[in-house]
MDAnalysis code that builds the backbone (N, CA, C; Angstrom):
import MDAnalysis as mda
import numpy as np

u = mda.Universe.empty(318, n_residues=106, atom_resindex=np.repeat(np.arange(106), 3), trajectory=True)
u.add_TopologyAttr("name", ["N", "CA", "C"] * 106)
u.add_TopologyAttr("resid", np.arange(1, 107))
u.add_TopologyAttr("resname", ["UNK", "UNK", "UNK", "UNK", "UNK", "UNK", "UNK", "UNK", "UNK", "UNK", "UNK", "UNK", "UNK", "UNK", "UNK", "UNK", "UNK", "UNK", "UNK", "UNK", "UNK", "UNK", "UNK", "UNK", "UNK", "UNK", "UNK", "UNK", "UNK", "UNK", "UNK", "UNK", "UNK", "UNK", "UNK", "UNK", "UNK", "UNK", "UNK", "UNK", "UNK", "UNK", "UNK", "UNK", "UNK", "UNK", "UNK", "UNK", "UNK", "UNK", "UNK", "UNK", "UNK", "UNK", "UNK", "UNK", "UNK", "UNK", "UNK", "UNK", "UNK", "UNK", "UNK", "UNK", "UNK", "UNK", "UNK", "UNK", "UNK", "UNK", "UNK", "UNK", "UNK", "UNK", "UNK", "UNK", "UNK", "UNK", "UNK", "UNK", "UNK", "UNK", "UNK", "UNK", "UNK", "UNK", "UNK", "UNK", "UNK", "UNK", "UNK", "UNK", "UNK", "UNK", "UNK", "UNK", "UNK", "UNK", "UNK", "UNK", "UNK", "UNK", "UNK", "UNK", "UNK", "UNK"])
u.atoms.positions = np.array([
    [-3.911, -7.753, -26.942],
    [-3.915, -8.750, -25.888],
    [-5.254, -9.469, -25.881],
    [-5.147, -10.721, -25.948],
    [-6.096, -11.383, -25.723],
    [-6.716, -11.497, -24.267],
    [-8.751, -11.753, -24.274],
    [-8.630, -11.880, -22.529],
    [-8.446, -13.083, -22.702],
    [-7.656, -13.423, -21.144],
    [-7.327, -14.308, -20.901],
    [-8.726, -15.092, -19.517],
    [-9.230, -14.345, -19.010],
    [-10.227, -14.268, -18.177],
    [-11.246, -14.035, -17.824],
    [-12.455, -14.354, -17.119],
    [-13.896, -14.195, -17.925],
    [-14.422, -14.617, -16.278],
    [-15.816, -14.601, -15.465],
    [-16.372, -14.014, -14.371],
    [-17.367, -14.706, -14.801],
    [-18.369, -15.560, -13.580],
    [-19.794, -15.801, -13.872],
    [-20.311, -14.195, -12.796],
    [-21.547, -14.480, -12.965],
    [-22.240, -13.269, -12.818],
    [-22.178, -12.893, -10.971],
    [-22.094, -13.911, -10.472],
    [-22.078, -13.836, -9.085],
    [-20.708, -12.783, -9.026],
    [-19.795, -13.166, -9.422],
    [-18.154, -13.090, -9.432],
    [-18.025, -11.511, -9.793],
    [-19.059, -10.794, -10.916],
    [-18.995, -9.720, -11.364],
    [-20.092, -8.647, -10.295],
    [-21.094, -9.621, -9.770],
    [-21.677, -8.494, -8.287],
    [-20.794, -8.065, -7.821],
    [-19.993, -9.313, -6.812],
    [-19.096, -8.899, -6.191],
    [-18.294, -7.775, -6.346],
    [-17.836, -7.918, -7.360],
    [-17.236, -7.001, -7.963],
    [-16.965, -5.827, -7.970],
    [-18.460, -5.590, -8.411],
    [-19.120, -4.399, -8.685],
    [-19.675, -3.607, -6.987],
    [-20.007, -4.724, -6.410],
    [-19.559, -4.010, -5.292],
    [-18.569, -3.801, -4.251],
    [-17.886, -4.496, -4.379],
    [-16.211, -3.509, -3.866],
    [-15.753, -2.704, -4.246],
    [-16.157, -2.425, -5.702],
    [-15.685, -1.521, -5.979],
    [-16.687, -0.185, -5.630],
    [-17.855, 0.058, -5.524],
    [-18.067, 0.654, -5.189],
    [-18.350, 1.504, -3.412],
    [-17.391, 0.530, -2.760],
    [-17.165, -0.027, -1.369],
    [-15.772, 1.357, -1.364],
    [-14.715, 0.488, -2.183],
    [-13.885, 0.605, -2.179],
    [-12.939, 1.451, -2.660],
    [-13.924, 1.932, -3.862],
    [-13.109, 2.439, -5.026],
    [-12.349, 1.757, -5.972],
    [-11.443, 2.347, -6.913],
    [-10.568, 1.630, -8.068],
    [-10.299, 0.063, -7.438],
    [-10.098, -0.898, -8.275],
    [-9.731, -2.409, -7.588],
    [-9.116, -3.379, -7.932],
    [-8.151, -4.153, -7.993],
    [-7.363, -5.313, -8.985],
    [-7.708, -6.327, -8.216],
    [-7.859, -7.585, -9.211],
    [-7.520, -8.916, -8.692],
    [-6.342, -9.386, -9.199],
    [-5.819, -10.104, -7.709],
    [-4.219, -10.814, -7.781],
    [-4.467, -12.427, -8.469],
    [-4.245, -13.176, -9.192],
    [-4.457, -14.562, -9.018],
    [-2.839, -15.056, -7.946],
    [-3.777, -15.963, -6.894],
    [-2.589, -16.082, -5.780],
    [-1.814, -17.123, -6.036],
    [-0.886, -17.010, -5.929],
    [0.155, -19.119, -6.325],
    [0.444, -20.014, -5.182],
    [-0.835, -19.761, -4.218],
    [-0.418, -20.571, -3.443],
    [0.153, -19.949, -1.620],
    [0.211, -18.622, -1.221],
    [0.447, -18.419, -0.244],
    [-0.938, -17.504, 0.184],
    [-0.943, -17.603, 1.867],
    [-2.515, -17.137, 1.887],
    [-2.955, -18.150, 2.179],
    [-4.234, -17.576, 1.260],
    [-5.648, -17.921, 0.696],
    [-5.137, -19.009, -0.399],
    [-4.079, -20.040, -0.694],
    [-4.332, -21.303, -1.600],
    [-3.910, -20.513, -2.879],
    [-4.643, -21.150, -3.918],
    [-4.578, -20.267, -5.147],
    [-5.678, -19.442, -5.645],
    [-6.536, -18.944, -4.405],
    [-7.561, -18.119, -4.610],
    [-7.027, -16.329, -5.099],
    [-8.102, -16.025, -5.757],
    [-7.858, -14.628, -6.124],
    [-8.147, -14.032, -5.382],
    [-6.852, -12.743, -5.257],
    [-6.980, -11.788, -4.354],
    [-7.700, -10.458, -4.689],
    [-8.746, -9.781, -4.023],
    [-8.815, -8.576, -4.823],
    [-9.044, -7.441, -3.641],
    [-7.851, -6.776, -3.872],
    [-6.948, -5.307, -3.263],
    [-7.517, -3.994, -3.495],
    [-7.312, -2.996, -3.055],
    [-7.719, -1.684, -3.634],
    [-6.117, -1.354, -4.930],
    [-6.324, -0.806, -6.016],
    [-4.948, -0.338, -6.550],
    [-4.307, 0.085, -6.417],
    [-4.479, 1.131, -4.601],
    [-3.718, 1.697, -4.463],
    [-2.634, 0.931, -3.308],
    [-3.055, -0.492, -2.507],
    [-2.459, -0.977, -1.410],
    [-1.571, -2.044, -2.091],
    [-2.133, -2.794, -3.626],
    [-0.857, -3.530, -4.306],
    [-1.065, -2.848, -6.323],
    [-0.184, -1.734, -6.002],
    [-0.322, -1.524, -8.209],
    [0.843, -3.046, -8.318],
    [0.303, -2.890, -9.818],
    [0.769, -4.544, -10.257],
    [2.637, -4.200, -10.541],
    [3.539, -5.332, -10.025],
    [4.444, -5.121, -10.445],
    [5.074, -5.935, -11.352],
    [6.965, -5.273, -11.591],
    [7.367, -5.629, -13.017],
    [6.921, -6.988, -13.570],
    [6.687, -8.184, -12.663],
    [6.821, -9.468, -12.830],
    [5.283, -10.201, -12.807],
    [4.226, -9.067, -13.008],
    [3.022, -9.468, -12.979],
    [2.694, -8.983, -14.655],
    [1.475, -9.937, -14.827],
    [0.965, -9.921, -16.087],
    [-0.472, -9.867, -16.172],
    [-1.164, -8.947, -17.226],
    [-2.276, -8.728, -16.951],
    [-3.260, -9.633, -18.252],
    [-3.887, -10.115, -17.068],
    [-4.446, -11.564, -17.853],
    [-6.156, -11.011, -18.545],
    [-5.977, -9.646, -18.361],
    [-7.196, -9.213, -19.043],
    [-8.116, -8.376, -17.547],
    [-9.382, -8.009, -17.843],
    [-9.785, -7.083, -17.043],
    [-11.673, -7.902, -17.021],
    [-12.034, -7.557, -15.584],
    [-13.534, -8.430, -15.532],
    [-14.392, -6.752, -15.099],
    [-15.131, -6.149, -15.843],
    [-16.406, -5.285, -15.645],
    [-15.083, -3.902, -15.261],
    [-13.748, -4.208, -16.515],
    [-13.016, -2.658, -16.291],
    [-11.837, -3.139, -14.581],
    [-11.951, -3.790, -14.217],
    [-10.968, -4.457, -12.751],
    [-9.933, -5.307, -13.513],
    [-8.901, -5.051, -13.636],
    [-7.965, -5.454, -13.977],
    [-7.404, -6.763, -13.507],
    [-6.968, -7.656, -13.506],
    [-6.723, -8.802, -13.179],
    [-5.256, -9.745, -13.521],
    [-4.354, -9.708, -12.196],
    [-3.138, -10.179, -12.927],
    [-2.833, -11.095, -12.507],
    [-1.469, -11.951, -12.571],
    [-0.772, -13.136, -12.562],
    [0.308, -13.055, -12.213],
    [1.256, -13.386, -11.652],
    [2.815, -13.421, -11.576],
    [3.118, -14.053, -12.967],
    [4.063, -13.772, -13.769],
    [4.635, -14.274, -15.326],
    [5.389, -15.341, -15.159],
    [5.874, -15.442, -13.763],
    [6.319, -16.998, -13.604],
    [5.649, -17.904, -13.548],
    [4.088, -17.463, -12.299],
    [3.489, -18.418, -12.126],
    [2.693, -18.851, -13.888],
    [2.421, -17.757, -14.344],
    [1.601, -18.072, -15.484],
    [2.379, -19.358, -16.578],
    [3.681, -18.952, -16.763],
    [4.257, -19.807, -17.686],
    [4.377, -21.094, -17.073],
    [4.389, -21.361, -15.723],
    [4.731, -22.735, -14.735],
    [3.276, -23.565, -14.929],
    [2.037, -22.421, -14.720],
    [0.606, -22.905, -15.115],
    [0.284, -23.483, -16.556],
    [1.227, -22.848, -17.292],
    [1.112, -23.424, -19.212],
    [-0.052, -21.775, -20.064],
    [0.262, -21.167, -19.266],
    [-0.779, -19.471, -19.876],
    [-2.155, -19.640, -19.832],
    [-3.144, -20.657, -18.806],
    [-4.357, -20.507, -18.890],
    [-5.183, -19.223, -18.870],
    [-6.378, -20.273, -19.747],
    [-7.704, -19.279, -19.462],
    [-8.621, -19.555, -17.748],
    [-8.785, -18.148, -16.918],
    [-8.857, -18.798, -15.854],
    [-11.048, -18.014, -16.105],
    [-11.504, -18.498, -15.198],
    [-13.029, -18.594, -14.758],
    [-12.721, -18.090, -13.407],
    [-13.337, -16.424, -12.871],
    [-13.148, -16.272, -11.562],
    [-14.674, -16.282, -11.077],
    [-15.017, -16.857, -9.890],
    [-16.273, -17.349, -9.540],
    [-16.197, -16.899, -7.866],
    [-17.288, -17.345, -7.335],
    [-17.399, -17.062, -6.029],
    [-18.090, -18.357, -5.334],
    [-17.166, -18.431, -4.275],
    [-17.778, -19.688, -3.324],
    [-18.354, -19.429, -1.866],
    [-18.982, -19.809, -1.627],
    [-19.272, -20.068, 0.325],
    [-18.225, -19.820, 1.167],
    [-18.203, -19.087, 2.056],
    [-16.542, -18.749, 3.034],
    [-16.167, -17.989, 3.110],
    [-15.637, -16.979, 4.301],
    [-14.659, -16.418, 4.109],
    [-13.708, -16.974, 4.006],
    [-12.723, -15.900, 3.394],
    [-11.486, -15.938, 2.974],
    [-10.709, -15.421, 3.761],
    [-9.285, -16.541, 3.692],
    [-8.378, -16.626, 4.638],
    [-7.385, -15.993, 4.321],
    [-7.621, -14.636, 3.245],
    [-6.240, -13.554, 3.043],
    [-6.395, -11.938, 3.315],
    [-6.219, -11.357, 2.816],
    [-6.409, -9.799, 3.155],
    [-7.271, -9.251, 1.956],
    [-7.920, -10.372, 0.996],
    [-8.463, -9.711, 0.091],
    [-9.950, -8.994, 0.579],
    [-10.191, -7.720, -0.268],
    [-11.560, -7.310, 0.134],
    [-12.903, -7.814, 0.560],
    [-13.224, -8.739, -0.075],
    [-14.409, -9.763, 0.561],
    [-14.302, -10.359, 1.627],
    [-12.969, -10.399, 2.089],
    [-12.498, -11.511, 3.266],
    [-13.657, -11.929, 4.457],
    [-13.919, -10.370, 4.997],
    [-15.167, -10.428, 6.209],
    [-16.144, -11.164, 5.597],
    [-17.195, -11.008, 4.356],
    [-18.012, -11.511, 3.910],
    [-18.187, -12.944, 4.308],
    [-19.028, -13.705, 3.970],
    [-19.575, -15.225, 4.111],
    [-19.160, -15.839, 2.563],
    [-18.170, -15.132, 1.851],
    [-18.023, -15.594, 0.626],
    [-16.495, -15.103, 0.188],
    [-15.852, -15.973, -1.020],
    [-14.605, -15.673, -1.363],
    [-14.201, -15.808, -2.811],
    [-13.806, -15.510, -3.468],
    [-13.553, -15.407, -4.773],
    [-12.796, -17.287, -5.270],
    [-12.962, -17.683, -5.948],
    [-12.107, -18.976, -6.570],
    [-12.018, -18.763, -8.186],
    [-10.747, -19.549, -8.183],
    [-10.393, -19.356, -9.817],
    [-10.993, -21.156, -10.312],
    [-11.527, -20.917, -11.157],
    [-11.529, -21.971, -12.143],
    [-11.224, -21.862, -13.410],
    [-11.322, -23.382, -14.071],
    [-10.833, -23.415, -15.636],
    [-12.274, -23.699, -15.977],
    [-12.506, -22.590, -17.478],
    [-13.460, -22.302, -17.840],
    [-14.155, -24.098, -18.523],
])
């Protein structure tokens, strides 16, 4: 499997500390309900990935998936997960924070 996905360094703090917040951790890429099409990132144990998700590669060992619909509707990008100013308006782990995860194209 190729990665499909890749983190600037801000994106991989974060990261690195939820997970150590949190324990084990996935990011969702969202399609739109929520939080927009921001990435979600869950503990593994409150969403494991299901049949219809695809794993678009892993950022610092955190696994990172897609819905396989949304991916093929997107054309199979390479996505850039980054961090912006804000909380976030979903249930993902950072949410409380002053900051929120965003996907970009690399």
């Amino acid at each position: 499997m190729s990665e499909r996905v890749k983190a600037t360094k801000a994106a991989i703090e974060t990261i690195r500390r939820l997970q150590a917040e949190h324990g084990p951790i996935a990011l969702f890429q969202s399609g739109g309900c929520c939080d927009g099409s921001s990435p979600m990132c869950l503990t593994q144990s409150e969403m494991p990935p299901g049949p219809n998700d695809v794993l678009l590669g892993e950022i610092d060992g955190v696994p990172v998936y897609i819905d396989a619909e949304q991916d093929t509707r997107w054309h199979e990008p390479a996505l850039l997960i980054d961090i912006a100013p804000g909380a976030s308006d979903s249930f993902s782990l950072e949410g409380p924070d002053e900051l929120h995860f965003v996907t970009r194209l690399p």
